[in-house]
Backbone bond lengths (Angstrom), bond angles and torsions (degrees), N, CA, C in turn:
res aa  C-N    CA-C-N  psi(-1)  N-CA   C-N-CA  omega(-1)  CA-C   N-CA-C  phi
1 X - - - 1.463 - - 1.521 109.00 -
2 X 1.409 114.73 136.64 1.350 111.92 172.56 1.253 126.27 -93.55
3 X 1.184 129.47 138.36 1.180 124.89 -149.59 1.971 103.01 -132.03
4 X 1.380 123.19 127.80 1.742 121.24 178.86 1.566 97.79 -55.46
5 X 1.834 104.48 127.43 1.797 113.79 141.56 1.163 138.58 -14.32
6 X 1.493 130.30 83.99 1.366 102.39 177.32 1.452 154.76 41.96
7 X 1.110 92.94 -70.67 1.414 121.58 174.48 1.150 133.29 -96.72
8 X 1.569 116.21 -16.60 1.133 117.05 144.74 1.527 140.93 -52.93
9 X 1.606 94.65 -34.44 1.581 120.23 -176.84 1.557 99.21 -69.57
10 X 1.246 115.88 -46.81 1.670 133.62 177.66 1.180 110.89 -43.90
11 X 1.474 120.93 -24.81 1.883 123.83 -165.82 1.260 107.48 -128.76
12 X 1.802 114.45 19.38 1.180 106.46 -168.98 2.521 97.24 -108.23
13 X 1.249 102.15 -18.36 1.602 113.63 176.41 2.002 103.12 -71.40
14 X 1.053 100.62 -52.12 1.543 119.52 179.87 1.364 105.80 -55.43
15 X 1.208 117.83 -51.81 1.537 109.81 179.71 1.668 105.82 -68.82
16 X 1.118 117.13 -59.26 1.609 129.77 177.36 1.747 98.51 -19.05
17 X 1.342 103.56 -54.58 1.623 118.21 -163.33 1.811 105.50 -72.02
18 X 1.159 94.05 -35.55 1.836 96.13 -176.75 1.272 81.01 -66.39
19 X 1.463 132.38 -97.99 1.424 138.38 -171.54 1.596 119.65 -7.26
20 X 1.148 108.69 -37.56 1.830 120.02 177.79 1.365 107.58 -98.40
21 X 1.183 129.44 33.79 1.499 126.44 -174.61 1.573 89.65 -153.32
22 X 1.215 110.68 -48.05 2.089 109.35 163.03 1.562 111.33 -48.95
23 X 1.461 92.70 -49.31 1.968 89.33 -176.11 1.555 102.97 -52.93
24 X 1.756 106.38 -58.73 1.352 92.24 -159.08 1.707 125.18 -67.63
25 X 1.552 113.22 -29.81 1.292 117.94 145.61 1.486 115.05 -31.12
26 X 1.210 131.87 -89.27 1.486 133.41 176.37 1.563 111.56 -35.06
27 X 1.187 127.26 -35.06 1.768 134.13 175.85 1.521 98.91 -52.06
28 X 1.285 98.94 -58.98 1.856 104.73 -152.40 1.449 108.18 -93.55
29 X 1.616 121.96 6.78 1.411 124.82 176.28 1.814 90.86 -102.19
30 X 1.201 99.09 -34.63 1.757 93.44 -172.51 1.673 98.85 -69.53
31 X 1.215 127.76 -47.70 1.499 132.14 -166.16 1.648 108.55 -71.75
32 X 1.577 128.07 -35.73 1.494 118.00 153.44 1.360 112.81 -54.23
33 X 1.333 142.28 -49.65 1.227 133.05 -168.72 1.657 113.72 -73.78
34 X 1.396 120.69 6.75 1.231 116.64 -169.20 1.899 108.70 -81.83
35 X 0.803 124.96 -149.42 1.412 120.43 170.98 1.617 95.14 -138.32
36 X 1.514 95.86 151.79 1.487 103.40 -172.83 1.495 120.58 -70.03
37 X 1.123 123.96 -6.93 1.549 132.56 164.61 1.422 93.43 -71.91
38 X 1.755 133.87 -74.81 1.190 120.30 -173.38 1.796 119.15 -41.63
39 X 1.374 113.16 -48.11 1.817 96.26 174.36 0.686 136.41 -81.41
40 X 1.558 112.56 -0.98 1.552 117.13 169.11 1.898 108.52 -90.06
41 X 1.242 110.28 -21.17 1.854 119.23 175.40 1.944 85.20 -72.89
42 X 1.110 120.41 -48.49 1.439 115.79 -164.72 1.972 114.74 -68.67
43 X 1.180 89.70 -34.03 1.559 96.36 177.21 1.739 98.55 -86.45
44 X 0.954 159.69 -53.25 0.928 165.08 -160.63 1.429 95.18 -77.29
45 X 0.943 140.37 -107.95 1.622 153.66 -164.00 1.330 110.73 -81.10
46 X 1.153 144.13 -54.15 1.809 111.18 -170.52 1.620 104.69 -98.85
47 X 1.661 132.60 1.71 1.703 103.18 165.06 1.695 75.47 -98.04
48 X 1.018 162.77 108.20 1.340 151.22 76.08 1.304 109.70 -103.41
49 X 1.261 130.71 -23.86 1.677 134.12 -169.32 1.685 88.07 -84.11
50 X 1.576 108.83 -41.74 1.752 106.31 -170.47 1.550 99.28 -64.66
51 X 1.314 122.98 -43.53 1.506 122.97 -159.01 2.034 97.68 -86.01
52 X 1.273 127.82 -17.79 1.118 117.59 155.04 1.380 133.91 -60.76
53 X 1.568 95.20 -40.64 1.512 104.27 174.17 1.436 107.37 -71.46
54 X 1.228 138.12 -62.11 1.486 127.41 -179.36 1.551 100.69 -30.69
55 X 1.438 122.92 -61.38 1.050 118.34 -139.15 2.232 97.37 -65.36
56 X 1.120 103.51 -46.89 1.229 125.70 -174.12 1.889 111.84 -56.31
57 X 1.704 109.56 -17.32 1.492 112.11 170.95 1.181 98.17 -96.83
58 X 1.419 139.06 -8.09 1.379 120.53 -173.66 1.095 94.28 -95.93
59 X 1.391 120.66 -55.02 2.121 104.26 -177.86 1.366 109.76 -46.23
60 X 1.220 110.28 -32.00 1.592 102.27 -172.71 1.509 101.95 -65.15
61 X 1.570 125.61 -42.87 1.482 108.80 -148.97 1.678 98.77 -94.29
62 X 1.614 109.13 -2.06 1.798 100.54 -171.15 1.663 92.94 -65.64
63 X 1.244 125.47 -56.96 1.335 145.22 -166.13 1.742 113.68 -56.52
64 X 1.573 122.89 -42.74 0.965 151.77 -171.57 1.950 92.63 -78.88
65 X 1.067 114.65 -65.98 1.734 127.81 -175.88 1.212 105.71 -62.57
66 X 1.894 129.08 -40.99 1.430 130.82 175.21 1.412 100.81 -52.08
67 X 1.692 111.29 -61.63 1.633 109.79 -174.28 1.520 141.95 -55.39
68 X 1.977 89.15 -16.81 1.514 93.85 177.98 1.692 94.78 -84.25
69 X 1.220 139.02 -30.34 1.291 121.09 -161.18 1.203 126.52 -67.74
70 X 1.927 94.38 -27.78 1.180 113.16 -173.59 1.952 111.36 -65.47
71 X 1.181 76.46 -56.67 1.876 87.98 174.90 1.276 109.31 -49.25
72 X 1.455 126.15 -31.13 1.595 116.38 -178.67 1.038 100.79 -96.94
73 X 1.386 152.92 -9.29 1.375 120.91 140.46 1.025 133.59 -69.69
74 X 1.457 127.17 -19.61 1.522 135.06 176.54 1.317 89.69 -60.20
75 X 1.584 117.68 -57.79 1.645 110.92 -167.39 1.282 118.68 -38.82
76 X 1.848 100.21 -60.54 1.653 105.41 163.64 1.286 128.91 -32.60
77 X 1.001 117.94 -65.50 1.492 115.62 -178.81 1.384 118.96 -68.39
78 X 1.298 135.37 2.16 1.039 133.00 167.75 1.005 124.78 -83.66
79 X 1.780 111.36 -18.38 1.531 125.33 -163.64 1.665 87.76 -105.87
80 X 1.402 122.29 -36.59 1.489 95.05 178.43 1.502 118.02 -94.99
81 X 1.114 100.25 2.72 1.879 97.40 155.57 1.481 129.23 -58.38
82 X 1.463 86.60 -50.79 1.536 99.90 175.69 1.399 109.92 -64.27
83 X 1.575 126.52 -74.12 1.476 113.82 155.71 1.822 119.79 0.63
84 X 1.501 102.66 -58.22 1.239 92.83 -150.57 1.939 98.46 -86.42
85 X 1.127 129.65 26.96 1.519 131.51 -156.21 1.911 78.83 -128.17
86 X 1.146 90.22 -54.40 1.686 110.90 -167.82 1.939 99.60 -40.61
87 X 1.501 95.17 -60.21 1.622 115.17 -169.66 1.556 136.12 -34.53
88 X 1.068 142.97 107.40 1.396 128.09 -141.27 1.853 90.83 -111.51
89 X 1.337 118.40 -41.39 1.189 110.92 -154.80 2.010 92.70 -94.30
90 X 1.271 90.83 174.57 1.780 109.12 -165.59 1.470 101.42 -91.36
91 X 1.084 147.23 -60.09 1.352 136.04 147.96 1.516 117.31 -18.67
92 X 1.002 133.17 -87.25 1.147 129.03 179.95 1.682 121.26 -56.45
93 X 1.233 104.24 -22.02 1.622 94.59 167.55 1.718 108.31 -65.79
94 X 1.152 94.22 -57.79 1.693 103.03 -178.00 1.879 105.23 -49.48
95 X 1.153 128.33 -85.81 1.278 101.10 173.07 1.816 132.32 -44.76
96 X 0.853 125.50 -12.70 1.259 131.76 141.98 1.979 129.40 -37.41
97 X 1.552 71.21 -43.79 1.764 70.90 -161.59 1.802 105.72 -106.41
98 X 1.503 96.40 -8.07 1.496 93.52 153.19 0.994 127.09 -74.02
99 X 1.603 120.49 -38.77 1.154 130.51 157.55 1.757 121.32 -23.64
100 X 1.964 91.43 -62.54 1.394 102.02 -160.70 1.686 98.15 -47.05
101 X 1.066 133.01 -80.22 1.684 171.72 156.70 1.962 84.44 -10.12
102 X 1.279 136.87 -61.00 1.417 103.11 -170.17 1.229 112.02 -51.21
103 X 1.757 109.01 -47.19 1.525 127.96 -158.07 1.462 107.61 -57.67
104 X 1.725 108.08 -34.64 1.430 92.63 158.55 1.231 160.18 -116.98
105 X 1.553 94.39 58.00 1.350 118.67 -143.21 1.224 145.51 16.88
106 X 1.397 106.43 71.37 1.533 141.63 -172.09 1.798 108.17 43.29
107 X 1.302 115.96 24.25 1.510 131.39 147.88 1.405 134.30 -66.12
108 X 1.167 148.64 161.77 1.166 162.11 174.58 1.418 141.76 -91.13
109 X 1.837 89.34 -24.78 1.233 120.10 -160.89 1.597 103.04 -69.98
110 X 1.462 126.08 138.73 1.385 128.19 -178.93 1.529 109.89 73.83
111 X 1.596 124.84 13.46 1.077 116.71 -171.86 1.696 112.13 -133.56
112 X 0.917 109.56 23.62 1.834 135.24 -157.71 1.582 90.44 -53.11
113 X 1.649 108.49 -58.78 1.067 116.79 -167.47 1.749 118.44 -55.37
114 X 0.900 112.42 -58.54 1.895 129.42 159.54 1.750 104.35 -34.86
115 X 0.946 110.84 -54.68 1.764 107.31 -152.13 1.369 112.18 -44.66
116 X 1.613 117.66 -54.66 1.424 105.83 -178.82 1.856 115.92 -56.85
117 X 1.205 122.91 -12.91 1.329 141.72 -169.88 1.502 91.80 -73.68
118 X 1.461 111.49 -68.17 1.576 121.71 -167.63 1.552 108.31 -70.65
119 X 1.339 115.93 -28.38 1.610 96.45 175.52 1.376 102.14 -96.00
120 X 1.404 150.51 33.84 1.409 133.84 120.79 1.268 133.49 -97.69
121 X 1.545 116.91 13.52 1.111 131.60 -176.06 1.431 86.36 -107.81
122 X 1.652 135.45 -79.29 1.452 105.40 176.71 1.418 135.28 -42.43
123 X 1.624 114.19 -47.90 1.037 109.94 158.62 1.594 139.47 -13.96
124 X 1.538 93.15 -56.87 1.903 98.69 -171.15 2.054 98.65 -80.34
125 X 1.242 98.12 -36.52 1.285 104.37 177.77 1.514 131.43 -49.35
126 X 1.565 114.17 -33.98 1.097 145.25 -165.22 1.822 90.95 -86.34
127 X 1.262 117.98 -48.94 1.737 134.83 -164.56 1.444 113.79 -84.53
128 X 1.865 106.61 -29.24 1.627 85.62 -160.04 2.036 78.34 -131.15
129 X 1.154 118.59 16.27 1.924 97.71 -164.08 1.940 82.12 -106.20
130 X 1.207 109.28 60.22 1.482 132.96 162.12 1.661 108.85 -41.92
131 X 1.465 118.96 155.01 1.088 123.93 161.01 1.851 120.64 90.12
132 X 1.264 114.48 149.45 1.568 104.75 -172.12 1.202 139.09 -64.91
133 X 1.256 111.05 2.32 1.712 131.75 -178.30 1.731 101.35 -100.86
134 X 1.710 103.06 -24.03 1.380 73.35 170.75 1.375 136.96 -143.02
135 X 1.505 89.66 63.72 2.043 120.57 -160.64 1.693 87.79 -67.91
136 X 1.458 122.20 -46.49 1.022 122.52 -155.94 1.804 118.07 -62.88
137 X 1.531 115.04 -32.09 1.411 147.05 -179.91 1.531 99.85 -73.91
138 X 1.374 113.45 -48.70 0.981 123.47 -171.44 1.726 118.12 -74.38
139 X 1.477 118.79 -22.38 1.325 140.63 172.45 1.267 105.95 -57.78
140 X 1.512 99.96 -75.96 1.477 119.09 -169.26 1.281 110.37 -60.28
141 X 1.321 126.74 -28.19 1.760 100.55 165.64 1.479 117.32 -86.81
142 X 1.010 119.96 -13.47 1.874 123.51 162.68 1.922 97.04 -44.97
143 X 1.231 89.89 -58.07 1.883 91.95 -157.82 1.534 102.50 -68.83
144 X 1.672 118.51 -45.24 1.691 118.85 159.45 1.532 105.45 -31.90
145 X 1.114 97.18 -85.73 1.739 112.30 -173.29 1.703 99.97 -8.32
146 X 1.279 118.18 -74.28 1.560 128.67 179.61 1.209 104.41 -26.75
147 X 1.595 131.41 -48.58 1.388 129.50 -139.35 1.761 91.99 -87.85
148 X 1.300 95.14 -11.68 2.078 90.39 -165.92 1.873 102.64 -77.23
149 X 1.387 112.75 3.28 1.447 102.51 -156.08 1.659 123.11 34.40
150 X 0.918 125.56 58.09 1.558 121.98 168.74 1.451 103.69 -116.33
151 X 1.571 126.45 92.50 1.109 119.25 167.08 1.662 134.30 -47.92
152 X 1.375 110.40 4.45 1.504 109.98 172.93 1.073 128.84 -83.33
153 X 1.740 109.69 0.61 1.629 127.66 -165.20 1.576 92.76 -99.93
154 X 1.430 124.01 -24.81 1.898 114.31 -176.27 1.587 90.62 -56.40
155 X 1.203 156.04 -99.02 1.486 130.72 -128.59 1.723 108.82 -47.32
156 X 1.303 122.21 -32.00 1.295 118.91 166.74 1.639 129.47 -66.94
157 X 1.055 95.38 -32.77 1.972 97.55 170.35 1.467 109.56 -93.09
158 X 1.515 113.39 -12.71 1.693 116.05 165.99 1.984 116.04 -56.47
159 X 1.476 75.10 -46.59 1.910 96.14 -176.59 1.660 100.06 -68.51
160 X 1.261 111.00 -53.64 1.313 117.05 -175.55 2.087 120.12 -36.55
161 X 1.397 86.11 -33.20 1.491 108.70 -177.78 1.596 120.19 -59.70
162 X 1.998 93.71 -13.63 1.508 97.67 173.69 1.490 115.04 -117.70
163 X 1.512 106.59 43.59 1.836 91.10 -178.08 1.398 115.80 -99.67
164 X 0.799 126.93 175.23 1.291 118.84 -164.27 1.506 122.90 -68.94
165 X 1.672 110.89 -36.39 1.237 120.68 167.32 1.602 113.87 -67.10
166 X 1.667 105.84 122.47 1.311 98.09 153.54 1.727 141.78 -51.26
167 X 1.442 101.62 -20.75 1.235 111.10 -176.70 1.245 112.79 -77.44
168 X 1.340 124.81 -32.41 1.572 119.77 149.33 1.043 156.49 -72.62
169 X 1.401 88.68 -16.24 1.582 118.23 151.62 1.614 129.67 -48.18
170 X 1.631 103.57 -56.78 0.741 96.56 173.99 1.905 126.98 -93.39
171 X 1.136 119.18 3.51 1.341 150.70 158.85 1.988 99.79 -45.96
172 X 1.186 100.09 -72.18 1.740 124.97 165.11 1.693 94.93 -24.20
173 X 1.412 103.78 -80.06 1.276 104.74 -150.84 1.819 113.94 -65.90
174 X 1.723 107.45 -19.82 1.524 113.32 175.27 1.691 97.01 -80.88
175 X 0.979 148.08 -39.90 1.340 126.92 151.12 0.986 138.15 -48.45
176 X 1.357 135.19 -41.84 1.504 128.39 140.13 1.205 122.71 -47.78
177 X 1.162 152.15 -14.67 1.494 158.39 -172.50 1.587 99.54 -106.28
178 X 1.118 114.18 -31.93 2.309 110.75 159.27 1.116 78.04 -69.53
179 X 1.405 140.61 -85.63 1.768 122.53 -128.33 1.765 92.09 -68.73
180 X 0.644 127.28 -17.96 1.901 104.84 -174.54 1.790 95.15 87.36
181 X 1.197 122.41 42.67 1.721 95.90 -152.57 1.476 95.11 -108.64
182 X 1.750 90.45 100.91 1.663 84.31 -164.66 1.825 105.24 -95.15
183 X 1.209 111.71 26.22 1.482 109.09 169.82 1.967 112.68 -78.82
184 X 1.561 106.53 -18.43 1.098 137.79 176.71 1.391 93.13 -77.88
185 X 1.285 175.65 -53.84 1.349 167.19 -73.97 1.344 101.49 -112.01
186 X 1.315 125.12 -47.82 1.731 125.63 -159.76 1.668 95.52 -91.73
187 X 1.419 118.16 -28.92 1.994 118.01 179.63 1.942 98.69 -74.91
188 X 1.769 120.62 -41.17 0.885 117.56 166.79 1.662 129.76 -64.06
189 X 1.182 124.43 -33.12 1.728 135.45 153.65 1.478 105.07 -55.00
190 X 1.085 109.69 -76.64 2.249 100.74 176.10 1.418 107.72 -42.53
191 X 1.282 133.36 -42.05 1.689 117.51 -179.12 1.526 92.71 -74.93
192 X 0.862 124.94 -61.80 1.627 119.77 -168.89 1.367 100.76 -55.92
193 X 0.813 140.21 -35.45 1.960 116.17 171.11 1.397 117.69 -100.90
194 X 1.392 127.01 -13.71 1.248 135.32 143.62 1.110 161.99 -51.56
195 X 1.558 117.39 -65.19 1.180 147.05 158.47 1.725 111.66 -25.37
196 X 1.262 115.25 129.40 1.298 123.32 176.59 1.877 110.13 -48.96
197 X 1.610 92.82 -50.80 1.391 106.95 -151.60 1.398 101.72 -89.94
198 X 1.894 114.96 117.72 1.153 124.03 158.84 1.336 133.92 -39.52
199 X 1.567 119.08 -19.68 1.412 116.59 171.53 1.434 101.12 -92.40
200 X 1.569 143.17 -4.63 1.515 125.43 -163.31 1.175 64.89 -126.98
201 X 1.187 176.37 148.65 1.721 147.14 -35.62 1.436 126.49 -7.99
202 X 2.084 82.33 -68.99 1.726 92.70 -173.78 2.103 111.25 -56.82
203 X 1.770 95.98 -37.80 1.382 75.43 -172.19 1.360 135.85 -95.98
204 X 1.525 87.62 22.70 1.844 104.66 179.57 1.823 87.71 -98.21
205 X 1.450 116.81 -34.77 1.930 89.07 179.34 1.637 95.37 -91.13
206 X 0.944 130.80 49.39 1.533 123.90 175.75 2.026 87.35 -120.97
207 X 1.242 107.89 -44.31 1.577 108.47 -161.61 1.732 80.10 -74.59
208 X 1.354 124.31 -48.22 1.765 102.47 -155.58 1.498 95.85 -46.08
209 X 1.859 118.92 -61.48 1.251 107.22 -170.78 1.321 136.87 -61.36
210 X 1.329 110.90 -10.13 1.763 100.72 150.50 0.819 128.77 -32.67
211 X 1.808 103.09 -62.04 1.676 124.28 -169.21 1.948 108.04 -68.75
212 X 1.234 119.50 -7.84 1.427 110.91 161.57 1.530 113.72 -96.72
213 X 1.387 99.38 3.21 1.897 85.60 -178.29 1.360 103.08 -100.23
């Protein structure tokens, strides 16, 4: 890609500024020469009709721009659902289904069909992706797990709360803090005043206060 000299970039704010100091020069030489019927028709009637209309394209486009996003994530997730039904191998399901679950912001909703799918795929993931290379795999479905609401997964993210990696640790405790799982409350208080690791503190007192809201 080609990219402007230095110094080109250097002369490109400066000009911007001459140009916005010409307009306003040119604004206020055109607006003395007007006649006083025209700035008083201009102050009165066309900057209020102009400043109505702005106002009247932006409501339109907040509402209009909410709906397209929405639809393109529905789209999204429709295409990696399917992907993820489609998917044969275990790697790619799993990034798949993290996928699925960011895209919808760690909700459930529209995904009924998947769930029993995704909580035995974290599930086994969480149980058998053993060893130090793969705390990180092993995190992220602790904290997924949470997003499925299936309270049958807390004795597993309870246990989870003791692995050796902090990073799953604290993974554990943001999945318990989606489920609300306040049978977890007194294992989540001992990591939060315990725990070596400043990030599985914060997110064991981040999950209690879920459970008070």
């Amino acid at each position: 890609m080609i990219t402007a000299p230095p110094h080109e970039k250097g002369q490109a704010n400066p000009a911007l500024l001459v140009l916005f100091v010409i307009l306003i020069i040119a604004g206020v030489w055109i607006w003395k020469r007007l006649s006083l019927d025209t700035q008083d028709y201009l102050i009165d009637q066309a900057v209020p009709m102009a400043a109505i209309g702005i106002v009247t394209v932006l409501l339109l486009f907040i509402p209009i721009n909410a709906l397209r996003r929405r639809r393109a994530k529905s789209k999204e997730q429709t295409r990696l659902l399917a992907l993820f039904e489609q998917a044969t191998g275990q790697e790619q399901r799993l990034d798949l289904a993290f996928a699925l679950l960011e895209n919808n912001g760690y909700r459930i909703d529209g995904l009924d069909s998947a769930v029993p799918a995704l909580k035995d795929l974290f599930t086994e993931t969480l149980q058998h992706a053993l060893g130090d290379k793969q705390h990180r795999i092993r995190g992220m479905a602790a904290s997924h797990l949470g997003a499925l609401q299936d309270m049958s997964v807390v004795p597993l993210l309870v246990k989870a709360l003791d692995d050796d990696h902090a990073y799953v640790r604290s993974c554990a405790a943001l999945g318990l803090g989606r489920l609300r799982a306040t049978e977890a409350r007194e294992r989540l208080k001992t990591a939060m005043e315990h725990d070596w690791d400043q990030t599985v503190r914060s997110r064991a007192r981040e999950a209690l206060e879920r459970m008070r809201e």
